[in-house]
C-alpha positions as a Markdown table, in Angstrom:
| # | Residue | x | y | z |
|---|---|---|---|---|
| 1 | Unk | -30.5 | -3.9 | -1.7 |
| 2 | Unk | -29.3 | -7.6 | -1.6 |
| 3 | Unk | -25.8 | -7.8 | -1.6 |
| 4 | Unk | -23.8 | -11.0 | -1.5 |
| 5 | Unk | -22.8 | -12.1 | 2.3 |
| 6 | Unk | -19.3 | -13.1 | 0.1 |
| 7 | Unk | -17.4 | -11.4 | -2.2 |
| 8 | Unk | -13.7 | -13.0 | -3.6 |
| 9 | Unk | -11.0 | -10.2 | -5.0 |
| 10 | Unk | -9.3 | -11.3 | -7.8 |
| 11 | Unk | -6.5 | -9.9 | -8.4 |
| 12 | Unk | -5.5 | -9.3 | -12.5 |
| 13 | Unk | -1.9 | -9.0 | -13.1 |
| 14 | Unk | -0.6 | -5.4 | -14.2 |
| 15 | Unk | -1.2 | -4.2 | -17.5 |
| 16 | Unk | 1.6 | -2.1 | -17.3 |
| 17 | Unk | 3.7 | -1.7 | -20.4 |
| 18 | Unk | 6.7 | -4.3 | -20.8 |
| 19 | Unk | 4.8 | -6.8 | -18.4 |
| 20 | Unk | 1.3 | -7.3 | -20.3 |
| 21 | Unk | 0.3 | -10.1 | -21.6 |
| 22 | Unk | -1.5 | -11.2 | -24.5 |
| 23 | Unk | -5.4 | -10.8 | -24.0 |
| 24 | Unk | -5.6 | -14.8 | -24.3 |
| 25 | Unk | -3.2 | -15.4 | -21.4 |
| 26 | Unk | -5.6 | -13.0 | -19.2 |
| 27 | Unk | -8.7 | -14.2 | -20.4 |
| 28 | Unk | -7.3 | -17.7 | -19.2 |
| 29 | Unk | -5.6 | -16.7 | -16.4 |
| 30 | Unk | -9.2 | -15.2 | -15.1 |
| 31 | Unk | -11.5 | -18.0 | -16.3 |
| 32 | Unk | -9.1 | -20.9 | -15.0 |
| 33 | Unk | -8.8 | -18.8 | -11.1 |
| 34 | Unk | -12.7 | -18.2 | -11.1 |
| 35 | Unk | -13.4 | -21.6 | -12.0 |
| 36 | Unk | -11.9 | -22.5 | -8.4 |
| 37 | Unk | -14.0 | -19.7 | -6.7 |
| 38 | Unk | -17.2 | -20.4 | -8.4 |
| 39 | Unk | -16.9 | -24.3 | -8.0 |
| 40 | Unk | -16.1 | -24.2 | -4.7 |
| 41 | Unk | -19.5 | -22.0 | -3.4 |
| 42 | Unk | -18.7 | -18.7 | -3.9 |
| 43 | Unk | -21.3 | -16.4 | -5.8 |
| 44 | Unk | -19.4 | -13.2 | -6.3 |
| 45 | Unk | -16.2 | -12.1 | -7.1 |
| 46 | Unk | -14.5 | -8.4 | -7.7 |
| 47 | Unk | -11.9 | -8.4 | -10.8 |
| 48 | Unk | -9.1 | -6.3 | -9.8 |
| 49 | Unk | -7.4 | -3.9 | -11.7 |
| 50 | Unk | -3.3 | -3.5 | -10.4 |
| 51 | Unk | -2.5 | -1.2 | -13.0 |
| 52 | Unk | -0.7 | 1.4 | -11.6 |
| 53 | Unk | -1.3 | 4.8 | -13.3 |
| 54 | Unk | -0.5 | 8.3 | -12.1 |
| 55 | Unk | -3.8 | 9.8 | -13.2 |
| 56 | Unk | -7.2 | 8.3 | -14.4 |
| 57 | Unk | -7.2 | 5.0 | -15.8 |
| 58 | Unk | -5.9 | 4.4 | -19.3 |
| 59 | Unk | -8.3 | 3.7 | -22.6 |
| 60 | Unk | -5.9 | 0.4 | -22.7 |
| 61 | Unk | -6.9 | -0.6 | -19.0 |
| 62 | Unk | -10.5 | 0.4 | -19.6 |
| 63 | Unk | -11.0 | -1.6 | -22.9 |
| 64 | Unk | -8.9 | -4.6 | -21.5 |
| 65 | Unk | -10.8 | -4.5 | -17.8 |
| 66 | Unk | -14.4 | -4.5 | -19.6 |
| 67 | Unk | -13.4 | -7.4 | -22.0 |
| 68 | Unk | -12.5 | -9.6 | -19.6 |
| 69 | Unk | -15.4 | -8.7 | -17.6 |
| 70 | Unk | -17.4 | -9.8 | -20.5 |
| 71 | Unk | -15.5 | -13.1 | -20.7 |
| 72 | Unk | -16.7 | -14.1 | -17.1 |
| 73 | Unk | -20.0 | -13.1 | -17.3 |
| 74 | Unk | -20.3 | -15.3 | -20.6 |
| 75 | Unk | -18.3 | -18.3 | -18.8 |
| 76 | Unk | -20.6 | -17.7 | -15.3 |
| 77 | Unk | -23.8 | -16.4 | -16.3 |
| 78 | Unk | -25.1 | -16.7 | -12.8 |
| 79 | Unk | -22.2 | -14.8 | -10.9 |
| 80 | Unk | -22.1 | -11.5 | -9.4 |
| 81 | Unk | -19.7 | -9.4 | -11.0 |
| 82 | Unk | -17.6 | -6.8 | -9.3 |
| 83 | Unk | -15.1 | -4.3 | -10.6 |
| 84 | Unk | -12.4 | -2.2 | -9.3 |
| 85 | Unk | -9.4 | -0.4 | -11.2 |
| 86 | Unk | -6.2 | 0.9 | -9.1 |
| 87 | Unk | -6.1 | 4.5 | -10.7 |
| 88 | Unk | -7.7 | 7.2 | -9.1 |
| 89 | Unk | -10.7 | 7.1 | -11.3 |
| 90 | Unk | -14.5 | 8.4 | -10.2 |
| 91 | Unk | -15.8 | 7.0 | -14.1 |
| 92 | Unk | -13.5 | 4.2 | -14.9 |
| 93 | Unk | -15.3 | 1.5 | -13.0 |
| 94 | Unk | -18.4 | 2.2 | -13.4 |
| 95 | Unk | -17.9 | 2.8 | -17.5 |
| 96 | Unk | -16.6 | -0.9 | -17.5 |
| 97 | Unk | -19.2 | -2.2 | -15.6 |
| 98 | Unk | -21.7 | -0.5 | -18.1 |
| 99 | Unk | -19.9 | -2.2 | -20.6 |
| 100 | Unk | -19.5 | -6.1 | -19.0 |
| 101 | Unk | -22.7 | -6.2 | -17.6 |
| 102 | Unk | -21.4 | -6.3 | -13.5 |
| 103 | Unk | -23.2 | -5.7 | -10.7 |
| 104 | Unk | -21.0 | -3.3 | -8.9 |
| 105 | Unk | -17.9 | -1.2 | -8.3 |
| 106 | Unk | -15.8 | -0.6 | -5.2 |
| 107 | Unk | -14.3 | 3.1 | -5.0 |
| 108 | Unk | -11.6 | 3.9 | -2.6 |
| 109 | Unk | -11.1 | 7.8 | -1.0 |
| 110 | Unk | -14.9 | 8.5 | -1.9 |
| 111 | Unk | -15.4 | 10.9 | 0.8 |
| 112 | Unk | -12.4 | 13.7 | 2.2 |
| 113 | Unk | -9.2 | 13.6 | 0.9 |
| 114 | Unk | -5.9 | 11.3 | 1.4 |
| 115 | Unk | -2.5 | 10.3 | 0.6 |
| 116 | Unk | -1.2 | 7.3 | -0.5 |
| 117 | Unk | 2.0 | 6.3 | -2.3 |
| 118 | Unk | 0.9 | 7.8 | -5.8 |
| 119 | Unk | 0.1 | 11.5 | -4.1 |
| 120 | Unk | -2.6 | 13.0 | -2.7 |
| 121 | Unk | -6.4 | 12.3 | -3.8 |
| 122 | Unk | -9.6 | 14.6 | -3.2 |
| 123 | Unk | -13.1 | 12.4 | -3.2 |
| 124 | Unk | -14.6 | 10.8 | -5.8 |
| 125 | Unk | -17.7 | 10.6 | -4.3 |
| 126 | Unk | -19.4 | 13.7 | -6.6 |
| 127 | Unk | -18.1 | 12.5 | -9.9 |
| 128 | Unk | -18.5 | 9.2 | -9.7 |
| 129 | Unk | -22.4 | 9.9 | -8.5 |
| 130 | Unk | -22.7 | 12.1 | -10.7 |
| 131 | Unk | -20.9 | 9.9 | -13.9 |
| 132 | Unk | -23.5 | 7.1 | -13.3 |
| 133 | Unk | -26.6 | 9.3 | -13.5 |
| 134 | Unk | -25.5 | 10.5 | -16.3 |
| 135 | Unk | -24.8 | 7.4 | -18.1 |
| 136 | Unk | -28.6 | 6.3 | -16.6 |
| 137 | Unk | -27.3 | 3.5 | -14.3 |
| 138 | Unk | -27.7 | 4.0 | -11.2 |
| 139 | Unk | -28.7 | -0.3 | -10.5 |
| 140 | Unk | -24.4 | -0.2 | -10.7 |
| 141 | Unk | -23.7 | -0.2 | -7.2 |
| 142 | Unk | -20.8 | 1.3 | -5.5 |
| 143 | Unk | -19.2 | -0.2 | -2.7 |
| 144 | Unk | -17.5 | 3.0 | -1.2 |
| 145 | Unk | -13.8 | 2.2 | 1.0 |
| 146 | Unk | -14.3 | 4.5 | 4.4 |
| 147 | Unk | -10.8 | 5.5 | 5.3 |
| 148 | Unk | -9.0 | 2.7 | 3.1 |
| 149 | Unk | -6.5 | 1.5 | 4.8 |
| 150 | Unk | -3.9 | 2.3 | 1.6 |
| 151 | Unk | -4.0 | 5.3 | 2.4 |
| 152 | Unk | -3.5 | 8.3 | 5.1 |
| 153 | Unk | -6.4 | 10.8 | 6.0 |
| 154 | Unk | -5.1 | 14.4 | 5.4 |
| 155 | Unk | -7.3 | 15.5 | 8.1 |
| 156 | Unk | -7.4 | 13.8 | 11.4 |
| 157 | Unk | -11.5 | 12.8 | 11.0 |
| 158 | Unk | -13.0 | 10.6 | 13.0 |
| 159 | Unk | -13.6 | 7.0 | 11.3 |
| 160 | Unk | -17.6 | 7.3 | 12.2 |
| 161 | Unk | -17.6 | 10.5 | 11.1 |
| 162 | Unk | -16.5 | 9.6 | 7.7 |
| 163 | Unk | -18.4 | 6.6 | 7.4 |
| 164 | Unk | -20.9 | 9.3 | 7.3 |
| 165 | Unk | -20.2 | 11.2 | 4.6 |
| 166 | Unk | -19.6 | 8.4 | 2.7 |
| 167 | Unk | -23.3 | 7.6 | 3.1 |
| 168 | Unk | -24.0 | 11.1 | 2.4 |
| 169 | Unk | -22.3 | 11.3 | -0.8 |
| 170 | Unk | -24.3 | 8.3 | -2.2 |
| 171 | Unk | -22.7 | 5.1 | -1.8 |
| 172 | Unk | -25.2 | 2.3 | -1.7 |
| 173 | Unk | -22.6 | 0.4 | 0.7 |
| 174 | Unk | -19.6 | 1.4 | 2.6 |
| 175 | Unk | -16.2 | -0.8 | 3.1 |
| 176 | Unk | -14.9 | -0.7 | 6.4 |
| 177 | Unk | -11.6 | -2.2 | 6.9 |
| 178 | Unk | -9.6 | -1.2 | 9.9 |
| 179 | Unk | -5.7 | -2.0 | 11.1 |
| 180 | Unk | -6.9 | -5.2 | 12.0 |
| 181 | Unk | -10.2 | -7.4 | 12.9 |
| 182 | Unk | -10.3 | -6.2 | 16.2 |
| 183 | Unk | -10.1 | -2.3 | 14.6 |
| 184 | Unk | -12.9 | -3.1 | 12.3 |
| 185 | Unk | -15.0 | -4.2 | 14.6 |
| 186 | Unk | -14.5 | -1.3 | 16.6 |
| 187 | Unk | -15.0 | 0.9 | 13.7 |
| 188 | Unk | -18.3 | -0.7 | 12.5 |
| 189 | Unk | -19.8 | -0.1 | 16.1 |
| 190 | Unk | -18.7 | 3.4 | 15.6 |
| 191 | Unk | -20.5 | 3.9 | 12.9 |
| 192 | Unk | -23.6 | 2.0 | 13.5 |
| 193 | Unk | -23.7 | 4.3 | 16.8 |
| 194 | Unk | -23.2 | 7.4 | 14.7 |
| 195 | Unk | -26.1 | 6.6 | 13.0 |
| 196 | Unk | -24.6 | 5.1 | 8.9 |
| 197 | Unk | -27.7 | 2.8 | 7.9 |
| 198 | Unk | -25.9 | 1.6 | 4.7 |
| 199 | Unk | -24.9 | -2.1 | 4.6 |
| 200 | Unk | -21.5 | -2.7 | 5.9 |
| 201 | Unk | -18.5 | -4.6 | 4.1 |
| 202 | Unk | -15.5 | -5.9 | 5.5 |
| 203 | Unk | -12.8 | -5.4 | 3.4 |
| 204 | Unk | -9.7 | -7.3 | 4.3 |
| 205 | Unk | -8.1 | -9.4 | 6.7 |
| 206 | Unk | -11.0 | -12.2 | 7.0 |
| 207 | Unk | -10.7 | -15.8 | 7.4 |
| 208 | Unk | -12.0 | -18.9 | 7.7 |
| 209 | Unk | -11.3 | -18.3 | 11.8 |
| 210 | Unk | -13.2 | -15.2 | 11.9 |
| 211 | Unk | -15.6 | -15.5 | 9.0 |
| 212 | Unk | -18.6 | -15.8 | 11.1 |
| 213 | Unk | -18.1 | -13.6 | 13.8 |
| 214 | Unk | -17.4 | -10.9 | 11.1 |
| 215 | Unk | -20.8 | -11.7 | 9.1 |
| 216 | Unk | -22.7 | -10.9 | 12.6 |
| 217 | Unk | -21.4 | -7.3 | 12.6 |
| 218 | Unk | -21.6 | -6.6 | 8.6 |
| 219 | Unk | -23.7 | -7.5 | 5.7 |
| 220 | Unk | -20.7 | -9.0 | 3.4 |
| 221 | Unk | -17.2 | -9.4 | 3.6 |
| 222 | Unk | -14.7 | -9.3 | 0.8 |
| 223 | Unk | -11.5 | -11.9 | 1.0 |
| 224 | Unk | -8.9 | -13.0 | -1.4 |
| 225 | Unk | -5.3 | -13.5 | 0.9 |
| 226 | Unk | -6.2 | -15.6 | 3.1 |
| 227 | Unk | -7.5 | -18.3 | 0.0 |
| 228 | Unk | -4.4 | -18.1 | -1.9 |
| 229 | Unk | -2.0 | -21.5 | -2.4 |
| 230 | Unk | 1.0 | -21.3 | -0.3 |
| 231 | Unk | 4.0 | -20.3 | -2.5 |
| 232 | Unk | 2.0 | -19.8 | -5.8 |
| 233 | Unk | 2.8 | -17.0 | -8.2 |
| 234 | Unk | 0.9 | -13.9 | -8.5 |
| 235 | Unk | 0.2 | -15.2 | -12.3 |
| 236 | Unk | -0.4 | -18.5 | -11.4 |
| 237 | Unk | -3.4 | -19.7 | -12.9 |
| 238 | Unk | -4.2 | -22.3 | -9.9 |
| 239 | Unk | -3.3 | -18.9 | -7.9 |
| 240 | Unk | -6.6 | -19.8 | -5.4 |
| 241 | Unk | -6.6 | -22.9 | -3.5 |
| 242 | Unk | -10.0 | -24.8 | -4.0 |
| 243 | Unk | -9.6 | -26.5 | -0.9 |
| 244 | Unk | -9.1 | -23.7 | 1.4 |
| 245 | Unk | -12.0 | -21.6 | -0.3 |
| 246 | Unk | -14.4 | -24.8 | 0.1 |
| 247 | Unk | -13.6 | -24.7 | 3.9 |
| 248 | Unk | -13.9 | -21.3 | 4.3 |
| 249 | Unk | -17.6 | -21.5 | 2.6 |
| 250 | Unk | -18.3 | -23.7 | 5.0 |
| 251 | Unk | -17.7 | -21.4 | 8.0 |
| 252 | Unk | -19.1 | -18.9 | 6.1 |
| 253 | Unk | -22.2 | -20.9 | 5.2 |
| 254 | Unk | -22.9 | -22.1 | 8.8 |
């Protein structure tokens, strides 16, 4: 499975009600920040759902998530598509994806149980296996958060030990993100020691500093924070600064 060494988040202002948008200001606000990813060398990017919802995702976010999805795919025929929605939701992803034409989904609390701000969550891991087979797409990949970092393990298991049954349950990659670099680190060994042969994301707190030390201990890493202009606006449409995601391409890239 080839997987992008990579991946941008882009973050998609809320389509909560009272603060969405017209469809037209999203479809521009996405094409005009992906524009600065894509031209400055990077092949993949994750569109990021921050809708938060108390249970699964809405029909609105849905519909909305897989049109825009649609509208980068047309703009970048040659990128590779990602998709993640912030409610609690083992088909949601994947039933845009199936509808936008992306590569893959990330998943957070696959495996075991948690708490995070919006209550407690039991594993998607089953449904969301089981949702794809059923819709006959299983080349959708699912990234698969290990312990995310969101949120707070209800049982006090071992961070190898889940990386485990995160494999286990199916995902075709697992995101390993830990309180810091230095924790990640430390948690990928873990789990390379335990025995997890899935590839490894890193899914936060990477830099152009630290870029290429973190590619020699995963297979991809995922970063968005650490590209964004100082002092521009979460709906900025210049939200990503080209220069600093050109330099960190070229850490990346040596």
């Amino acid at each position: 499975m080839s997987i992008p060494p990579v991946i941008a988040a882009l973050q998609i202002p809320a389509f909560a009600a009272g603060s969405a948008r017209s469809m037209a200001w999203y479809e521009d606000f996405l094409l005009s920040n992906a524009k600065s990813f894509v031209e400055n060398g990077i092949k993949a990017i994750k569109i990021q759902d921050e809708t938060v919802e108390s249970g699964h995702a809405s029909e609105r976010t849905i519909a909305r998530m897989a049109s825009l999805g649609q509208a980068v795919q047309r703009e970048f025929a040659d990128l590779c598509l990602g998709v993640i929605v912030q409610a609690h939701d083992p088909k949601a992803a994947l039933a845009i994806a199936d509808a936008c034409g992306a590569t893959f989904v990330r998943q957070k609390i696959f495996a075991a149980a948690a708490v995070n701000a919006e209550g407690v969550r039991q594993a998607l891991g089953p449904d969301a296996i089981a949702y794809r087979e059923a819709i006959g797409r299983p080349d959708i990949q699912i990234y698969a958060d290990v312990q995310d970092r969101t949120s707070v393990p209800l049982e006090n298991v071992p961070s190898q030990m889940a990386a485990h049954w995160t494999e286990r349950l199916g995902a075709d990659a697992l995101v390993i993100t830990g309180s810091n670099f230095a924790d990640t680190k430390d948690r990928i060994a873990k789990a390379r020691a335990y025995g997890v042969r899935a590839p490894i994301l890193i899914g936060g707190s990477i830099t152009k500093d630290n870029v290429q030390e973190a590619l020699s201990v995963c297979d991809s890493v995922v970063v968005s924070s650490s590209l964004v202009r100082s002092g521009a606006a979460r709906d900025a449409f210049d939200r990503w600064d080209p220069a600093s995601i050109r330099q960190f391409m070229e850490e990346a890239n040596a």
